[in-house]
Steps between C-alpha positions, in 0.01 A plus 500: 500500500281503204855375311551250693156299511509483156831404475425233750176395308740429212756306686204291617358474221854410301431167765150448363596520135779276540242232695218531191723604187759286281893654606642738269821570411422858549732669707361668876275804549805776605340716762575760770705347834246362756594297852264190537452342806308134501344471866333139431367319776638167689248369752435133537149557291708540220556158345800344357384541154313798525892680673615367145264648279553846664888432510450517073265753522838746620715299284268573195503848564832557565570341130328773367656826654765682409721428803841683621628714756426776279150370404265272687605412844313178662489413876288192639368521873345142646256520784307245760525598870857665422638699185795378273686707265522269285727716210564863577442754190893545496564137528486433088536602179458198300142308481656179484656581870156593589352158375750322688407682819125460433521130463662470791261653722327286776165533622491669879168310551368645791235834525423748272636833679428744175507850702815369620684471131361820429653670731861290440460617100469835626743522741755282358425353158496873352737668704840643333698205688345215377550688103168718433532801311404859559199650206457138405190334449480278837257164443393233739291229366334289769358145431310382782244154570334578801388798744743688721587410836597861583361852396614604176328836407686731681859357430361496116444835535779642635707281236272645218568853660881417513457470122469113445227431219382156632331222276277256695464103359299283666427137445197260598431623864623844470295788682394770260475762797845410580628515140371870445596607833860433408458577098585854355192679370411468199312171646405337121858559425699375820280195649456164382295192604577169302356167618805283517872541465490372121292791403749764690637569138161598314420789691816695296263437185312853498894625480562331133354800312725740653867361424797652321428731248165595451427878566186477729433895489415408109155341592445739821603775697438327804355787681782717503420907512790611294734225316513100513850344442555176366806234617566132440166315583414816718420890525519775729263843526758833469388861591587797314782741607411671800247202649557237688324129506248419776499200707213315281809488221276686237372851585745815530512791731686833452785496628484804820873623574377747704296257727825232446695815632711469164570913495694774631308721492523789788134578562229410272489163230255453223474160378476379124548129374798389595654876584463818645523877564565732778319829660496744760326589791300838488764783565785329314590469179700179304873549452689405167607217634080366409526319928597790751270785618611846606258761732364800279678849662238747496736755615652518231250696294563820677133617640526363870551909678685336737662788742805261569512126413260283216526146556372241287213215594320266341242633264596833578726760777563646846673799634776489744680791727849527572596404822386707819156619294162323546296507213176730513104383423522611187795183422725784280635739736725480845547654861800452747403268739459651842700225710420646816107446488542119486533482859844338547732735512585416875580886531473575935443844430432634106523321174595768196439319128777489255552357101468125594519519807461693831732639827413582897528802677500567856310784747615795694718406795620145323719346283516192218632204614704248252263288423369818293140428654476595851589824725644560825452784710827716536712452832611865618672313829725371236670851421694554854344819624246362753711563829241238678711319830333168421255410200422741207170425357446596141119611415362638110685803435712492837613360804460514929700327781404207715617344820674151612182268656541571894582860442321844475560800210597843669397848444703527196389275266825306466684337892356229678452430923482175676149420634509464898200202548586459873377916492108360440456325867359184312795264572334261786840466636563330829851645621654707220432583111759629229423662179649379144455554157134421389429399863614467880544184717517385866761441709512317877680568844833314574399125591207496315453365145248645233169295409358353169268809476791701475355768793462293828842345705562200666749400792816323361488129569861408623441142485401452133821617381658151615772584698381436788649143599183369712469155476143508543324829539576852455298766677564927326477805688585802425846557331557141609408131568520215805488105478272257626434103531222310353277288732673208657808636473714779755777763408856461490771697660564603205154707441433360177525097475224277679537172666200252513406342862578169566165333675671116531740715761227510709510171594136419519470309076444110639654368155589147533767557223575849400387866576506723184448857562299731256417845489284529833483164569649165451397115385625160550725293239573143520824291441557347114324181461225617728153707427321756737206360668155704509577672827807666321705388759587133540632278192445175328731273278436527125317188368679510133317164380185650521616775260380268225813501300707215652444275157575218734314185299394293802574714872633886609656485861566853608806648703631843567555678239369262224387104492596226314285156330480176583339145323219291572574146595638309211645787347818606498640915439645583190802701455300807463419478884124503392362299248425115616561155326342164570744221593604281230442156666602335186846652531617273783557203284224280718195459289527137302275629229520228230492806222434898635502649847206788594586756791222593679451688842693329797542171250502363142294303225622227223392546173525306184600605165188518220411186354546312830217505861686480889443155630366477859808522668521855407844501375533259180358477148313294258442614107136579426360202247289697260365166308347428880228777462295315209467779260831391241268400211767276350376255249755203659744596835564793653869554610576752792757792468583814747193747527326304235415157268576351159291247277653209346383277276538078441717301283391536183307852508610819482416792667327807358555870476245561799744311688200219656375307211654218373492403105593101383824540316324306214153614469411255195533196781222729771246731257298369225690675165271312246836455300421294174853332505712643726528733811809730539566643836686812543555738834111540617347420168511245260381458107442240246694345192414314250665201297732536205301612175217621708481862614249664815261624428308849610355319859838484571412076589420313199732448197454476119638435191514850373846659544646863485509506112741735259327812372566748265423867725451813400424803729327858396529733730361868496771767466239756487505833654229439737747199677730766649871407530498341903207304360703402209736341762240321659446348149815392443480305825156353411647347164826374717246281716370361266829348324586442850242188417621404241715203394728738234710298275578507088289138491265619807298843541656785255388886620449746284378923582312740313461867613213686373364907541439663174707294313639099528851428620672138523687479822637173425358200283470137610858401385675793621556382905543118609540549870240691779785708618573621170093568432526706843760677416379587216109630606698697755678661194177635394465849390177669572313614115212720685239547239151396393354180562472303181412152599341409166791594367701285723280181448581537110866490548516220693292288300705601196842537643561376814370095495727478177784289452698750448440663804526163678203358548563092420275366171179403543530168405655423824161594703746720745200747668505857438389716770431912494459663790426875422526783855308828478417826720201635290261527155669396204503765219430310220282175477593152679256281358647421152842408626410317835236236296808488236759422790248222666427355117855483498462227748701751787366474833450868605502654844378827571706690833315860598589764706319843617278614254520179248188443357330171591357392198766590275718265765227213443506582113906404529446175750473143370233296640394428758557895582484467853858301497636782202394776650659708802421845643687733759373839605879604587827397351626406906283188459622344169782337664196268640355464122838348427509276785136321391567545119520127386688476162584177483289267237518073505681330246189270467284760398707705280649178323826680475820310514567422861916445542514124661884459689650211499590440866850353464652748297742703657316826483187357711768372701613852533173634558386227772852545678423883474142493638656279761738730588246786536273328733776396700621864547207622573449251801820599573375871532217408692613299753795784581270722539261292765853447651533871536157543617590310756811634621245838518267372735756313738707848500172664579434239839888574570405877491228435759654395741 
């Protein structure tokens, strides 16, 4: 970094020396490859002059510097409110290419966003892309007027940290906390603070003493520890083999490759300057190889007494048995292990101890199962000699016989006898008992059946078996059964079906109707369509309209077995027998009414259609007169019409859009118009003319001598950034207005437009467009510039440009008046006041159109006098189509003493032109009369539609 401020201090300084010393014809200072960066600053506080000074300030530079793909690469950033890459570091090769591109450069003119070009340099500017190159120098120079508008310190940072070395300028109002926050430290060597833009090349003077070839270690070592190296206008501090340079570009350390991790070594490093050497560990010692370790064996010097095994450890040995031993306290000698006293042998019985292992072994009387672990006791039943009738039971060392369950072991030890349980007199049974095996039971006498508690016996019941065919009730007895009949009911012949009595053969029910016998009794029954009375004897006729479900509309009449509906008087019965409609009187063809025939009930009503009232004879019609009630409001006659009223107006008069006032065709003959000469009627207004040679004037009543006169016009209208492009449009509409005006014409009013923003640009001149639809089409042509807003600027170019003759603009001599009218959105960026007293010296009558944030005394500055008729303001561009509309351009022949064109009346173009005008007035009565003709036809169409 060191490197590459100096080298920068020289390439500054190469600028200064060229600004205070005579040119030489020396050739350039050749030094290392660096990529510069310009970052130089745009804002509208910049002036015009002041953008040029620093434009040669690059320019100067760049003349001095080795330049080339392969040597110095340049790059130029703008910044305002936005960035612009103005050239990219891979753009040229050439300086002259990067003159060209410098001098073309235009001002952004608006903020001063510094933290926001930082971080585009960073980012962009000096990224590989855009042609920056890796372990090159990377320089940004920033030249700067005026304090950020957005935080620069930690974007300068991180491009400082990125590797950037940045070089702060700044000029006149320049913040010195700002400058060293973005600056690379050294401070005395990276800021600068000049008072104006012409000194911005003397602060490169404290460079001149270090240029090409002088060796600057000669004079000092400039605080280097070990060496100081000279280079072309520059030197660098070097370290001796095995250090390495610090940060402050001057001291050395020792270079650590153990700390760096620079070794291989396998255990132990010991640093030196700039190299190294490897040790062990305690217990190892360093193989040939001068990196590896390998463990010390201690065995190996034969004194470890070791009754089997020595094995090596670190810093010394152990002794190890063969497998099967454990070793003893004294850690040389061995003993078998004794496998059985760990306690998991599993052994049932014994567990005997063998080399490595161990086996089990079974007691007297038993025998080692499979699993080699547990015993069983030996079965002697199992060898066929036991002679036992039923079960031989083996028992340790023998064996004995043993009985089936329900039997008993004899005398000799091996048969078996049934036990007789009916023998003990504990049976409880109630007829008979038998013994089994294990047991006895109990058994009944014939016809008896053998209870739930197994002992006691019931009789057999005959009848539950179902067999017995009884249609109501069977009755057991012994070994048998009987029927009987239930209540109600007596036995059949048959001694087993049942016939219920019949009590209505009796002959004593009294049932008017019916007798019904029951079981043991009867009741009465009536005949259909009839209902038993309370006495449940005698009957009555069902009443089926009471039922409440006849749905008969007006009457139910019942009858037997159902009912049917009948109507009211006046009604008649529909066809669904019973809903009810009224008679339609009017249907008999006998009712005279003049227009519509009512039914009502038993009768009929006339009635007349709307619009018209009955008359008294209750049958005809008279139309309702609407003008009658006194509330028309009609200026002059009201004229009746069906359900309503029109006005109408007399001879002469014509009536109005309300539709009740009444306006004089020819209002000059009924109002007073205060017409000076003459009074011109037209539909519902009127104006005034004046005489041939005379023109109106402003009151719109009296006339004067002055006439529209032949100007030469030129516009300026902002193009400006701040305009926006709708607003643009609006604009272009504004300056369309006012030609609308105008009487164009090569010998009347010529039109010429100017477009201004950072820099001036001639639309069209005063001679280029003879007509106002060319000039229309032409502003509508317009392409938006979207700059600055250099209205000085403008001023001077139409003074000096546009009111020339060769632009247009007609001699002097001839008095023809100039006009200027200049339109502007905001602050001008450079100063008015010069040009605008030049313009109105000129003897050009200036007015001064502003919009938004225009400044009101710049816009008074511009005006002519008085002011107040030069000078027009508009908080929004929607209301400069009304600045247009009052804007008065037009200046009297008298008091310009221009040429005013005199016509001589019987020459065939003024015959042309009077037949023309004519013609034109007559059309356009024409027009208007159609169109009261169709206003007309509306409003009759509308009375039709009424009624």
């Amino acid at each position: 970094m060191t490197r590459v401020l100096v080298y920068v201090g020289v390439l500054i300084a190469i600028m200064a020396a060229t600004e205070a010393r005579p040119k030489s014809a020396e050739p350039k200072c050749k030094s290392g490859p660096v990529d510069l960066v310009f970052i130089i600053d745009g804002s509208r506080s910049v002036r015009p002059h002041e953008f040029e000074t620093m434009r040669k300030f690059m320019i100067d530079i760049i003349h001095e510097m080795d330049i080339g793909l392969e040597a110095t690469r340049v790059g130029v950033v703008q910044y305002s409110s936005q960035v612009q890459n103005v050239f990219s570091l891979k753009a040229f090769s050439k300086p002259a290419q990067m003159v060209k591109a410098i001098n073309e450069i235009i001002p952004l003119a608006q903020g001063t966003m510094t933290g926001l070009a930082i971080r585009y340099a960073m980012n962009v500017a000096f990224s590989a892309e855009e042609g920056a190159r890796p372990n090159v120098p990377h320089v940004a120079v920033i030249v700067t007027d005026g304090r950020p508008q957005d935080r620069v310190a930690e974007v300068a940072a991180a491009a400082r940290e990125s590797g950037i070395e940045i070089y702060a300028i700044g000029v006149a109002r320049a913040d010195m906390t700002s400058l060293r926050a973005m600056a690379s430290p050294p401070f005395e060597d990276h800021v600068f603070l000049v008072e104006s833009f012409d000194l911005i090349h003397q602060f490169g003077l404290q460079f001149q003493d270090k240029l090409c070839g002088m060796d600057l270690c000669v004079e000092s070592d400039h605080g280097c520890e070990h060496i100081c190296e000279s280079s072309p206008g520059s030197y660098q501090c070097l370290c001796l083999p095995g250090y390495t340079l610090n940060e402050d570009g001057k001291t050395c350390t020792p270079i650590d490759l153990c700390a760096e991790g620079k070794h291989d070594c396998q255990q132990i490093c010991i640093a030196s300057p700039g190299s190294f050497t490897c040790d062990c560990n305690t217990g190892y010692t360093l193989n040939d190889d001068k990196r590896t370790c390998t463990m010390i064996d201690y065995c190996s010097f034969g004194n470890d007494s070791c009754e089997h095994q020595c094995v090596g450890v670190l810093n010394g040995f152990n002794c190890r048995c063969h497998e099967g031993f454990s070793l003893n306290d004294d850690l040389k000698t061995c003993t078998m292990i004794d496998y059985c006293s760990f306690g998991n042998d599993s052994c049932e019985h014994e567990c005997v101890s063998v080399l490595q292992s161990f086996y089990c072994q079974c007691r007297e009387g038993y025998t080692l199962n499979e699993d080699e672990t547990t015993c069983t006791m030996i079965d002697y039943c199992s060898f066929g000699n036991d002679s036992c009738e039923h079960e031989c039971v083996s028992v340790l060392n023998g064996f004995h016989c043993h009985c089936n369950d329900g039997y008993s072991l004899n005398d000799d030890m091996k048969t078996c006898t049934m036990i007789d349980y009916c023998s003990f007199g504990n049976d409880s049974c109630e007829h008979e008992c038998v013994s089994v095996l294990k047991g006895f039971h109990c058994r009944c006498n014939d016809g008896y059946s053998l209870n739930g508690d197994k002992k006691t016996c019931t009789m057999i019941d005959y009848c539950s078996f179902g067999n017995d065919s009884c249609e109501h009730e069977c009755v057991s007895v012994l070994k048998g059964f009987h029927c009987r009949c239930n209540d109600g009911y007596s036995l059949n012949g048959d001694k087993k079906t049942c016939t219920m009595i019949d009590y209505c053969s009796f002959g004593n029910d009294s049932c008017e109707h019916e007798c019904v016998s029951v079981l043991k009794g009867f009741h009465c029954r009536c005949n259909d369509g009839y209902s038993l009375n309370g006495d449940k004897k005698t009957c009555t006729m069902i009443d089926y309209c009471s039922f409440g479900n006849d749905s008969c509309e007006h009457e139910c009449v019942s009858v037997l077995k159902g009912f049917h509906c009948i109507c009211n008087d006046g009604y008649s019965l529909n066809d669904d027998k019973k809903t009810c409609t009224m008679i339609d009187y009017c249907s008999f063809g006998n009712d005279s009414c003049e227009h519509e025939c009512v039914s009502v009930l038993k009768g009929f009503n006339c009635r007349c259609k709307d619009g018209y009232t009955l008359n008294d004879d209750k049958k005809t019609c008279t139309m309702i007169d609407y003008c009658s009630f006194g509330n028309h409001s009609c200026d002059h006659h009201c004229v009746g019409v069906l359900n309503g009223f029109y006005c109408r107006c007399n001879e002469g008069y014509t009536l109005q859009e309300n539709g009740k006032t009444c306006q004089s065709d020819n209002l000059c003959n009924t109002v007073e118009h205060g017409c000076e000469h003459q009074c011109v009627s037209t539909p519902g207004s009127y104006h005034c003319i004046c005489p041939e040679g005379h023109v109106l004037q402003d009151d719109g009543k009296t006339c004067g001598t002055c006439r529209s006169s032949n100007i030469d016009l030129v516009l300026l209208i902002d193009g400006s950034k701040s305009v926006r492009p709708q607003n643009f449009e609006l604009v272009k509409q504004f300056v369309n207005q006012v030609v609308d005006q105008l009487d164009v014409s090569p010998k009347g009013t010529r039109v010429g437009l100017v477009q201004y923003s950072s820099r001036v640009r001639t639309e069209f001149t005063l001679s280029m467009y003879q007509t106002k639809e060319e000039i229309k089409k032409a502003v509508m042509n317009v392409e938006y510039m979207e700059k600055g807003t250099m209205t000085g600027l403008a001023l001077k170019h139409m003074v000096e440009n546009s009111f020339t003759e060769a632009d247009g603009a007609r001699p002097a001599g001839r008095n023809i008046p100039r006009v200027g009218l200049v339109f502007t959105d905001g602050r001008s960026q450079d100063d008015i006041q010069e040009w605008a007293k030049k313009a109105k010296e000129a003897g050009i009558t200036m007015y001064a159109v502003g919009v938004g944030k225009a400044v009101e005394d710049e816009l008074r500055e511009i005006a002519s006098e008085p002011v107040q008729k030069h000078f027009f303001y508009s908080a929004d561009f929607t209301a400069i189509s009304q600045i247009a509309e009052n804007l008065k351009l037009n200046v009297c022949a008298a008091e310009s003493q221009g040429e005013i064109e005199v016509k001589n009346p019987c020459a065939c173009e003024s015959l042309v032109e009077f037949q023309q005008v004519t013609m034109t007035t007559l059309d356009q009565l024409t027009q208007k009369l159609s169109a009261m003709t169709k206003r007309l036809e509306v409003l009759e169409n509308q009375l039709l539609t009424r009624k």
